[in-house]
N, C-alpha and C positions, 0 to 999 in steps of 0.2 A: 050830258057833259060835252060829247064831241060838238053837240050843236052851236056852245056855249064859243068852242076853240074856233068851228068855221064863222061864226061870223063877225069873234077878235081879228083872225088870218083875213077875211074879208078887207077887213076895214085899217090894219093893217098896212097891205097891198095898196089900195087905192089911196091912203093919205101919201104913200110912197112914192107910188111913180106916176097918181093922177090921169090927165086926159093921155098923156101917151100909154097908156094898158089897157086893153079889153077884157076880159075872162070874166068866162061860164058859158053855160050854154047856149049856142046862137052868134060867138061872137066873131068866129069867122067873117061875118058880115062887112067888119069894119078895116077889113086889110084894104079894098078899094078907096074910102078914103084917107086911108093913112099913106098910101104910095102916091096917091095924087097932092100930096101936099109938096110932093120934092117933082112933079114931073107930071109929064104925059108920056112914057115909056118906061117900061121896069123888065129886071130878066129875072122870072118865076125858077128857084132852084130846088128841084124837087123829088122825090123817090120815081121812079118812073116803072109804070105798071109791067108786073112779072117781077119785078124783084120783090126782095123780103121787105114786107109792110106798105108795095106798092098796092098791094089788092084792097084791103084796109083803108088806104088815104082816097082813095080813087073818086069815091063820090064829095069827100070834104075838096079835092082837089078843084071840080067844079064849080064849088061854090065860089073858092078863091076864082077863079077864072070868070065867074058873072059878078060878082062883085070889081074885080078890076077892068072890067066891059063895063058896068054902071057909072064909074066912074069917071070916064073918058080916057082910062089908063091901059094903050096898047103891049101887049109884051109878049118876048120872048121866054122859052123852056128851056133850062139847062137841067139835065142829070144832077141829083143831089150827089153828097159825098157816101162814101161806104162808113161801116162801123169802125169808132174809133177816129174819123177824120183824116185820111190818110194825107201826107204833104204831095201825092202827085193829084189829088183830087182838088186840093188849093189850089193847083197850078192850071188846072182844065177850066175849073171854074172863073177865075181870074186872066186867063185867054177868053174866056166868052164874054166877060164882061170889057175887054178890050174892041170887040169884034163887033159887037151891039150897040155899044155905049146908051146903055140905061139911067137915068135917072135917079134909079134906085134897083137895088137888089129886095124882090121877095123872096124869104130861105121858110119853103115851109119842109118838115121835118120836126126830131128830134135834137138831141145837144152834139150828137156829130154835123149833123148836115147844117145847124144852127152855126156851129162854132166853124167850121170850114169857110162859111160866106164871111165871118167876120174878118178871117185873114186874108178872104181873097180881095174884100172892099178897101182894103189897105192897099195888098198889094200890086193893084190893078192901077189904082188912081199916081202910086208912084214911082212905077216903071220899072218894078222891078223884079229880078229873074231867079232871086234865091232870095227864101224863107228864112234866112238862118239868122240876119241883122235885127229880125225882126222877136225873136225869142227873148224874155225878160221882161222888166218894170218898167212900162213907160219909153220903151224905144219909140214905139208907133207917133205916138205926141212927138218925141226929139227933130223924126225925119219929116211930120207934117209943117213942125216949126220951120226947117229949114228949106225944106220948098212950098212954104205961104201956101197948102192948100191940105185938104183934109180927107178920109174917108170917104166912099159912097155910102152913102145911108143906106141901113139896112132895117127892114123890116119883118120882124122875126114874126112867125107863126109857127107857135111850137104846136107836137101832135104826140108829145111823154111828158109824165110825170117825172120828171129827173132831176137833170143839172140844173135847171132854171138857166138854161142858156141865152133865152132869147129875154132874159133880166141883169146879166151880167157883164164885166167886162173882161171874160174870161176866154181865151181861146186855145182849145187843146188841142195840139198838132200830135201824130204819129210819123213817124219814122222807120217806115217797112222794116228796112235794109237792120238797123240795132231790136228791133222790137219795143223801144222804149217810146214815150209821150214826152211831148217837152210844151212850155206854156208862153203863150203873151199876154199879158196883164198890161190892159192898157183903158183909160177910162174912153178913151177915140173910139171903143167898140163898143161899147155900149147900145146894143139898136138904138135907131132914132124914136121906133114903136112898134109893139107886140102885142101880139095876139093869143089867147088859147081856149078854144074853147074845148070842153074837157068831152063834149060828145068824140071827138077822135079819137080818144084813148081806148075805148069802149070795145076794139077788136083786136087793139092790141094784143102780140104774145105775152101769157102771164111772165116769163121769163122777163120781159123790157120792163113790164110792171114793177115786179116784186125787185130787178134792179133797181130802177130808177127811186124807188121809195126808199129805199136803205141808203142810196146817193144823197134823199133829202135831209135821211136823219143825219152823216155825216158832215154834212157843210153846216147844221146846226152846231153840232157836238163839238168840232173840234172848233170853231170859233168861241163857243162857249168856254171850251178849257183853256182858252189863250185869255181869258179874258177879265180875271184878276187882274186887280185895280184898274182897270181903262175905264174911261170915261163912259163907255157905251155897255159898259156889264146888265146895268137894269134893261136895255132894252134888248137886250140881245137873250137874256135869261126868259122876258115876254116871248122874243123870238122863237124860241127852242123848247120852251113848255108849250105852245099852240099847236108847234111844226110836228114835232114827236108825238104830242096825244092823238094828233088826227090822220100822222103816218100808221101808228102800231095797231090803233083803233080800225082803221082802214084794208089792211093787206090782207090779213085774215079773210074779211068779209068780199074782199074781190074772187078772192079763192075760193070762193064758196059759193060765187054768182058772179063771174066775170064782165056780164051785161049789167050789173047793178046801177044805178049812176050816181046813188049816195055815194057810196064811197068810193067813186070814182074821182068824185067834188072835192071830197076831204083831203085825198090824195094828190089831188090838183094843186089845193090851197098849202098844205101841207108843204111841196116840192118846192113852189114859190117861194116859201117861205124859207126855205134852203138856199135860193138863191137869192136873196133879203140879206141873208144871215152872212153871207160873204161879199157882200157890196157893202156892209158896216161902216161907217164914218162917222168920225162926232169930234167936235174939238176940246180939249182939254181946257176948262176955265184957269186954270191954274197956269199952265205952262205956253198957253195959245196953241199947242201944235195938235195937227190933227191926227188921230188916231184912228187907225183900221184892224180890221180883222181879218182874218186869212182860216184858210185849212190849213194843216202840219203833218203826223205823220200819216193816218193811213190813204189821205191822197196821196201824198209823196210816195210812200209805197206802190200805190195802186199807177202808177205809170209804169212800172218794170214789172208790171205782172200781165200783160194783153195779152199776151201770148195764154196764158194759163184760167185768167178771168174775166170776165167783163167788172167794167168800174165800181160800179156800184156792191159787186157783191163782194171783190179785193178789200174794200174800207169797213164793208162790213165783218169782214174776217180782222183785217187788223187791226181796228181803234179797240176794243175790247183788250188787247194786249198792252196798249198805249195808255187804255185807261186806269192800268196798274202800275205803267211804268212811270206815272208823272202823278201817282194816290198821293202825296203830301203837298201838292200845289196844288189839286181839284176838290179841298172837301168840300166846299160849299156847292159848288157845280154836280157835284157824285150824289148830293142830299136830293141835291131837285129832279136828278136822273132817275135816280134810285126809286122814287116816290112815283116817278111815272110810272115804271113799269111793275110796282107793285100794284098798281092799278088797274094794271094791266092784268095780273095774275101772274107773274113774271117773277116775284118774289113772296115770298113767304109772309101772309099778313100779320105776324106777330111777333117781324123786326121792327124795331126803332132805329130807325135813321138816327135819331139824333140824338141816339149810345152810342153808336160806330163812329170811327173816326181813321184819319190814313189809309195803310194796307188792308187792310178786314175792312174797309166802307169800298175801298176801289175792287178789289176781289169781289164781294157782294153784288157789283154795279156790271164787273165783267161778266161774270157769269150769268145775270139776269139778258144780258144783250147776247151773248151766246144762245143762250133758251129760247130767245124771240129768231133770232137768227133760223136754229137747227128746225122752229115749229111752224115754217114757212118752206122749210127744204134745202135749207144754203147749208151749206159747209161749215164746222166750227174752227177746222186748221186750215192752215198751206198744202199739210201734205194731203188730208182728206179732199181736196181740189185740184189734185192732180200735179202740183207745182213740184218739182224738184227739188233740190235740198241744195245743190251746188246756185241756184235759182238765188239762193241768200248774198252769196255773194259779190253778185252782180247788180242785187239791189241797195247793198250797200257801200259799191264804188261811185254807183250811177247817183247815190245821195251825194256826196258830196263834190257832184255839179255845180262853179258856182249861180248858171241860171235857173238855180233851184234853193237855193241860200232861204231864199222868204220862206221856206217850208222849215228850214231849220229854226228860223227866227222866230214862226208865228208859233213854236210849239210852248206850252205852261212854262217849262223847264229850256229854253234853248239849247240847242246841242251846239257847241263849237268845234267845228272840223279841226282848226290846230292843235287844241288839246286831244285829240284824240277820243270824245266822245262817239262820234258817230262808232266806234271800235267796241269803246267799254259798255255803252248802253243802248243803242239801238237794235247793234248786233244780236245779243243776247235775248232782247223783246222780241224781233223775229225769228229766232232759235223756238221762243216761246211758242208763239203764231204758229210756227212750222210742229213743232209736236203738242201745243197743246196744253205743256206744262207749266202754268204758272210761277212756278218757283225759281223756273232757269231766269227773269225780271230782277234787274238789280235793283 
């Protein structure tokens, strides 16, 4: 069956993003000519040996480096970003591409070091010396409009299984100073072309692993549960039944032979497919307007929680809460979950999905992704991951941001900050998260 999932994810991927994506094994190759298409000068932004994951990259590093030698493409070394993307690491990076002026930026890395180059390719080209204008929908296009020029092209070579950053147009800044993540959504980031070949994953710490895998299932899931009546439901349902079977199929078996590279593949295919899942578009026959798809709460969550988690396993902890708080707008979504991970061995083979319905189908679906969660080594609460309880609070000020609004909006159920939901129903789901308790979910 998984064979069945990689090579729908395969194919997939490539009707999607075409000659601009390489992926699988060997494909490092192609970063040389994909930066010669913008230049003969590029600045390489990259983990730097001695640091964490710089030992690991070291020899894939090379390749990039004789691939962009084959290609007539001279460049410079910038230090990648640290974890989480810090905004003074935007700001180093984006003075070097000031200093150099490249062509193009190669970000090879993971979805921080990914996502760092994409805001520094913005904010290098337009002069500017705070991050802050650039947080939200679509600013980066406003200010490109109004000084007639654009991004540097980035060329993304991812080296995790994760955000599918070097596929998106997503870029997640940190904020030392608050602890919190804040976002630029902007389609100007989008790399120009990427890379991944999945042998770099392969020494990766299982800890980046089994993050980044539980990052894919969530960009699956919660676009899938926003995704009644939109025009993009069937493909996003193909989306999330490939992604999921070949993440859950997958995680186990790396655990159990971290050199493997089947399911290194799966988990490759998989992740993409996560980031697939949140670049969604389609237009509406009916009304002509186009429709997208988003992540909702347990991203939005999972920015006030750096301090206490890494991303991936924040989302993992809270959509399982989420997926009860929003049970009577998910049942069709909760059928096709539900069914995965009974397949999984996740649920008990002699429910029927389709007797259950609302609460008792979303409960059912929670618990089954808890199971998978706790039999991988994550955490099932907040509080059994060290988070604070006073921690609630703060994540439920910092929601209702409005450069965070899309997260309320892309949820099944909307929350509206006027009314006071963010108060009577989130609240309370993270109360949930936090001990555990299902019941405290309104």
């Amino acid at each position: 069956m998984s064979q069945d999932y990689k090579e729908m994810g395969e194919k997939l991927l490539k009707d999607w993003k075409g000659e601009n994506y390489t992926f699988g094994e060997g494909a490092l190759g192609a970063v040389g000519g994909y930066a010669a298409r913008y230049g003969k000068k590029a600045l390489v932004v990259a983990a730097e040996f001695g640091e964490p994951g710089g030992e690991w990259l070291m020899p894939f590093m090379r390749e990039v480096a004789d691939g962009l030698d084959s290609a007539g493409v001279s460049f410079s070394v910038e230090k990648g970003a640290r974890p989480n993307a810090p905004r003074e690491d935007v700001y180093r990076i984006a003075m070097s591409v000031a200093k150099t002026e490249p062509d193009c930026i190669v970000a090879v890395g993971g979805g921080s070091a990914i996502d760092a180059c994409k805001a520094a390719s913005a904010l290098a080209v337009f002069d500017g010396n705070d991050l802050e204008p650039y947080f939200g929908v679509d600013t980066v296009s406003a200010i490109a409009a109004e000084e007639s020029r654009k991004p540097l092209p980035v060329i993304a070579a991812q080296t995790a299984s994760s955000s599918g950053a070097h596929l998106t147009k997503y870029s997640n800044i940190t904020d030392p100073a608050t602890g919190t993540k804040k976002l630029i959504v902007d389609d100007m980031l989008v790399p120009a072309a990427a890379v991944f070949d999945y042998r770099t994953t392969a020494g990766a710490p299982l800890a980046l692993t089994l993050d980044g895998g539980l990052d894919g299932i969530a960009h699956c899931w919660e676009v899938f549960m926003g995704a009644t009546g939109k025009s993009y439901y069937e493909e996003i349902r193909t989306i999330t039944e490939a992604a999921t079977r070949l993440i859950v199929d997958a995680l186990p078996a790396v655990l159990a032979n971290p050199r493997d590279m089947e399911p290194r593949v799966a988990l490759g295919i998989g992740t993409d497919l996560g980031g697939y899942a949140i670049m969604i578009a389609k237009q509406n026959p009916s009304t002509g307007a186009v429709e997208k798809g988003g992540t909702n709460g347990g991203h939005l969550g999972s920015f006030q929680l750096i301090d206490f988690l890494s991303h991936g396993r924040a989302c993992a902890v809270l959509n399982p809460y989420y997926t009860v708080l929003f049970a009577d707008a998910i049942e069709a979504q909760n059928r096709v979950m539900g069914r995965i991970f009974q397949d999984a061995g996740y649920v008990p083979g002699d429910i029927n999905f389709d007797s259950l319905g609302g609460r008792d189908l979303a409960e059912t679906v929670a618990l089954a992704m808890i199971d998978f969660s706790e039999s991988i080594g994550f955490p099932a609460t907040l509080k059994e991951a060290g988070v604070p309880e006073s921690q609630i609070d703060i994540m439920i000020k910092a929601s209702k941001n409005p450069q965070l609004k899309m997260k309320l909006q892309n949820m099944p159920a909307p929350l509206n900050v006027e009314r006071g939901e963010v108060e009577s129903k989130m609240a309370p789901t993270l109360r949930a998260a936090f001990t555990g308790d299902l019941t405290l979910i309104p």
